[in-house]
N, C-alpha and C positions, 0 to 999 in steps of 0.2 A: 776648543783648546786641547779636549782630550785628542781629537782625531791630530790634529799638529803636533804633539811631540809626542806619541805613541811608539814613534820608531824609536825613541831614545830610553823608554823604563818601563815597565808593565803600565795598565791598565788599572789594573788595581791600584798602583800608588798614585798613579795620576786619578784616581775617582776620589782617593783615599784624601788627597791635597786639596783638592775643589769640593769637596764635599759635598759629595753626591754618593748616591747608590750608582752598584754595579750594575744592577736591574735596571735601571732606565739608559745605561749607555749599549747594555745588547736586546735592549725592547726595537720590534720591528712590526710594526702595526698593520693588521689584516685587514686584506682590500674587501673580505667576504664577513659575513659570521663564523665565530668559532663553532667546534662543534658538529655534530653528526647533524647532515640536511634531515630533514622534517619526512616521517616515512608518509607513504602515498596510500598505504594499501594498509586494512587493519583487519585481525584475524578472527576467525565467528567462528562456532563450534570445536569441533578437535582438528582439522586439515583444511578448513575453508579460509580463503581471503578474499577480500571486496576490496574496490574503491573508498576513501575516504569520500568521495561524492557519494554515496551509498548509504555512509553512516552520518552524513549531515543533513539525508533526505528522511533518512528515521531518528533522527533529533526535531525536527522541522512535522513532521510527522504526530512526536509527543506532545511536542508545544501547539497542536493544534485542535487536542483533547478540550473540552468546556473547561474551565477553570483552572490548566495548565501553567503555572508560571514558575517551572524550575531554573533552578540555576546550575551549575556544572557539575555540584557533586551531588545533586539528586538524580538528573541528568544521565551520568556515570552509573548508578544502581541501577538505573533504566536498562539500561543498555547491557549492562551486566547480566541482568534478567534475562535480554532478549538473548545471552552466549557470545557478546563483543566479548573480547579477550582487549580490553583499553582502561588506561589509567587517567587521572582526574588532568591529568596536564594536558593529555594528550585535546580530550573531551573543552576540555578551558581554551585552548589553542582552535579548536573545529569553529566553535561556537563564537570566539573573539574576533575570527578573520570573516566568518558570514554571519555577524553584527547578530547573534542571537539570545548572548547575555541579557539576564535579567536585570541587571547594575552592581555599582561601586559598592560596597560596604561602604559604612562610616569609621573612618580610624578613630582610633580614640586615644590618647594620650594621658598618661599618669594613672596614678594607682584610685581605683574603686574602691570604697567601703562596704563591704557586701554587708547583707542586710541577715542577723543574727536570730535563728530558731525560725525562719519563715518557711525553707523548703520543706516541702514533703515528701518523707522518707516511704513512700506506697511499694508495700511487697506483694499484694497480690490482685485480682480486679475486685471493685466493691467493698475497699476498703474506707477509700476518703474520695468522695463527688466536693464538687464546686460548680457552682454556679453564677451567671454574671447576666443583666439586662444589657441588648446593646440598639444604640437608635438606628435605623434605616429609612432613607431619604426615600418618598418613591414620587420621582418627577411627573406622571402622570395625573394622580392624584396632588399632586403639588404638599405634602405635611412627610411629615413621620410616623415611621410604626417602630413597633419594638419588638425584638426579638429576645425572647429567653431560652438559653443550652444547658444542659446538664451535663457535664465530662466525668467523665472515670481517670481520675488523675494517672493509674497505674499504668492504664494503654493508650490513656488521650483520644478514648474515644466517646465519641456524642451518643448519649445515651437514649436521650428526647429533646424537644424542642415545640415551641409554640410562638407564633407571627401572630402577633394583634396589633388591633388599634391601641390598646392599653393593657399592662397584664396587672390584675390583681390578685390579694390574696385568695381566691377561690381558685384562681388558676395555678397558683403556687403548690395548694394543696391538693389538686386533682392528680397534677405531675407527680406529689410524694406518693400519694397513695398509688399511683400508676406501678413506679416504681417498685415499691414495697410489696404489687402480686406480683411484678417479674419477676424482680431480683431476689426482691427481702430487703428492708432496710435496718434491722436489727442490728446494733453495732455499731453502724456505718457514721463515721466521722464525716459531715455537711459542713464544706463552710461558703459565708457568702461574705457581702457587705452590708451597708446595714441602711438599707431601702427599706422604705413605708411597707413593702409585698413581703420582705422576710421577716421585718420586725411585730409584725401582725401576730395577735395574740391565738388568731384561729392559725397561724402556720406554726407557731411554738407548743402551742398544743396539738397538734396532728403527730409531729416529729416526736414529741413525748411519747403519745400512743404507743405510735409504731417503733420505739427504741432506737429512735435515731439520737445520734451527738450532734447539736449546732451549735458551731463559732462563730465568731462576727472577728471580721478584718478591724484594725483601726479605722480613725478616721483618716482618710485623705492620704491614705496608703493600698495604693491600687496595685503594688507589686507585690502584697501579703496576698493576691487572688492572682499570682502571675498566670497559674496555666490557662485561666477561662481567657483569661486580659489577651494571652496570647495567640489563643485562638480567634478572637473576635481580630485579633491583625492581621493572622493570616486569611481570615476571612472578607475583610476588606480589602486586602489588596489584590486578593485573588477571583471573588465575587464583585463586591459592590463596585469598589470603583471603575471596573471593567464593561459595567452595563449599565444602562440609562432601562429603571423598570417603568412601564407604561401604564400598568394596575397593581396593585395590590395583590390581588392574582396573579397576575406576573411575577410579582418578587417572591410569593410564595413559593413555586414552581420552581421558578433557580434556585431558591434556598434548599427545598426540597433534593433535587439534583445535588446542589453543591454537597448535604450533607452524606448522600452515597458515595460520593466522589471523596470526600474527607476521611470517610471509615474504612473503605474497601480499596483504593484506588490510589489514594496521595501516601507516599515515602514522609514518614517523620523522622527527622534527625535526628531527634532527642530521644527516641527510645529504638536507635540504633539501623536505621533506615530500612524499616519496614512499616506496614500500614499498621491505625491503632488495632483493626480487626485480625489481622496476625499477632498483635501481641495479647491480644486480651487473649486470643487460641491458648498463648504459651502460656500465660499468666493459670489459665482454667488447668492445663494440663497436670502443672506443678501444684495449685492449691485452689481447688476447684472452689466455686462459690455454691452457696447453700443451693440442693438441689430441690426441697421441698419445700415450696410456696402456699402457704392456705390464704385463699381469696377470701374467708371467714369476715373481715371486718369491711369488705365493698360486695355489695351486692348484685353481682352483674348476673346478664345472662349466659348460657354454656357455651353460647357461638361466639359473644363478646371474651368470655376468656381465655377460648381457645386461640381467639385471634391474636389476643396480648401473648401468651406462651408461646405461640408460634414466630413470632413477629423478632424480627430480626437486623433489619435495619434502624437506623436513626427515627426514633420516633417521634412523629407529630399529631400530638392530642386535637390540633383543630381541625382533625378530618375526622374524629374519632366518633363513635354512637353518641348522640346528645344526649340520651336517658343515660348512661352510662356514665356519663363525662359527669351528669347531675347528681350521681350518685356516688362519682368519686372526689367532688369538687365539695359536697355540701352534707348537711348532718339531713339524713333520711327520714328525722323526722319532724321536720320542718319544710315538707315541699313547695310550699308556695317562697318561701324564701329565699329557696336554690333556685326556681323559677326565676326570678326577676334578676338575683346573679347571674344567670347564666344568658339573659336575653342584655344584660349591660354590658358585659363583656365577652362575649363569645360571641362572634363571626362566623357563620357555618357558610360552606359552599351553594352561591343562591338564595340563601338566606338576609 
């Protein structure tokens, strides 16, 4: 109608009478995409440019590291790192058209009740540990084992770790006191949930000892332990469910690996995409954690604690010296009783 009697009164009155927008009578629909075409070449260092074939053979490349499964804005740090000059769009658009995405998020709709006084406010490393059990299938052996982490809430990094057939309290207390000649646990705010291994009177009294603080999550509130919980997520979708393990050995081994690759190696988002071992650096730099450890209350030997003070990676107690481990796990003067703990649950290699 408009285009019919246009010769006879503006446009606007005839939009104005039909009532319509002016906007959809001079809309002219584009045969192309709007918009600047999709650049081809992306820029590295201060003067260099590459093919985006280049930078999707080094996305293709990351993702092909053990335990690899980022998504486009860790992806993007990656790359960052390596001197790409590329933004998250661009990086999201590479990996979208050669099907590299990790997947969907879940939308979620309507408002959350966030949960009141649970976060922890950690200002420096060695402030507040958490700890959580988590099961692991291992199909060759056809059962489960269980795995226990200790985090550093402040850098989210693994501090130790032990793979058994079953962790009990002897093995709870071997990790504190592991702990306690590293670090120092003096102070240190523990919290766990409230498993038979932490509620044990031998690990409440260890902690006492050694001035540590333990809390106990409620019950059947597993996001008052979010960062261990969280970890054990990213850990399953990044380890477990990716490998079928063959022994127990097996699984150890990837675990083993996975936990260098976690500290040293994986981007966290949550404390601003760098690794936990970069943050705990910054963390030490600003408010250094106790540098004087006295070994006084475990009796080890000087090559045994030279090893722990040196030791630097994610550590796993079940490779550790079994006299050692006897001495950190049980009261010294009782050895035939750490003996027979230590042969129920402890697994040595070969053993």
């Amino acid at each position: 109608m408009i285009i019919r009697y246009k010769a006879r009164t503006s446009v606007e009155n005839l939009c104005k009478w039909a009532e319509v927008a002016k906007s959809s009578q001079y809309y002219k629909a584009h045969p192309s995409p709007r918009g600047m075409k999709p650049s081809t070449h992306t820029p590295i260092g201060k003067c260099g440019m590459v093919e985006n074939t280049l930078v999707v053979d080094q996305i293709r490349a990351i993702l092909s590291m053990d335990y690899c499964v980022y998504g486009y804005a860790k992806m993007t740090c990656e790359l960052r790192d390596l001197e790409y000059l590329i933004n998250k769009k661009k990086v999201y658009r590479l990996m979208k058209v050669n099907h590299l995405l990790s997947g969907k998020r879940i939308s979620v709709q309507g408002k959350r009740k966030w949960v009141k006084h649970r976060r922890i406010d950690a200002k420096r490393p060695m402030e507040y540990l958490c700890l959580d059990i988590k099961y692991v299938w291992v199909q060759g052996d056809k059962r489960w084992y269980y795995q226990l982490a200790i985090m550093d809430v402040f850098s989210r990094r693994i501090l130790c770790w032990i793979f058994k057939p079953s962790v009990r309290q002897t093995d709870v207390v071997a990790l504190m006191r592991w702990l306690d000649l590293r670090f120092g646990l003096k102070g240190v705010i523990i919290r766990n949930d409230n498993g038979s291994q932490f509620l044990a009177n031998s690990v409440r009294q260890t902690l006492k000892e050694l001035e540590a603080k333990q809390e106990f999550t409620h019950v059947s509130t597993p996001e008052e332990n979010a960062y261990i919980e969280a970890f054990h997520s990213i850990e399953q979708t990044e380890l477990i469910d990716r490998f079928i393990f063959s022994s127990y050995y097996d699984a150890r081994q990837h675990i083993q690996k996975y936990m260098y690759w976690y500290n040293y190696k994986r981007k966290h988002g949550a404390i601003g995409n760098i690794t936990p071992m970069q943050k705990w650096e910054q963390g030490l730099s600003c408010s250094p954690v106790r540098q004087s450890f006295e070994p006084a209350s475990v009796d080890m030997s000087r090559s045994d604690s030279e090893g722990l003070r040196n030791e630097s990676a994610p550590f796993n107690l079940d490779l550790f010296n079994e006299t050692a481990y006897l001495r950190l796990a049980g009261d010294q003067d009782n050895d035939d009783l750490v003996q027979n703990c230590f042969r129920n649950s402890v697994q040595l290699i070969g053993g």
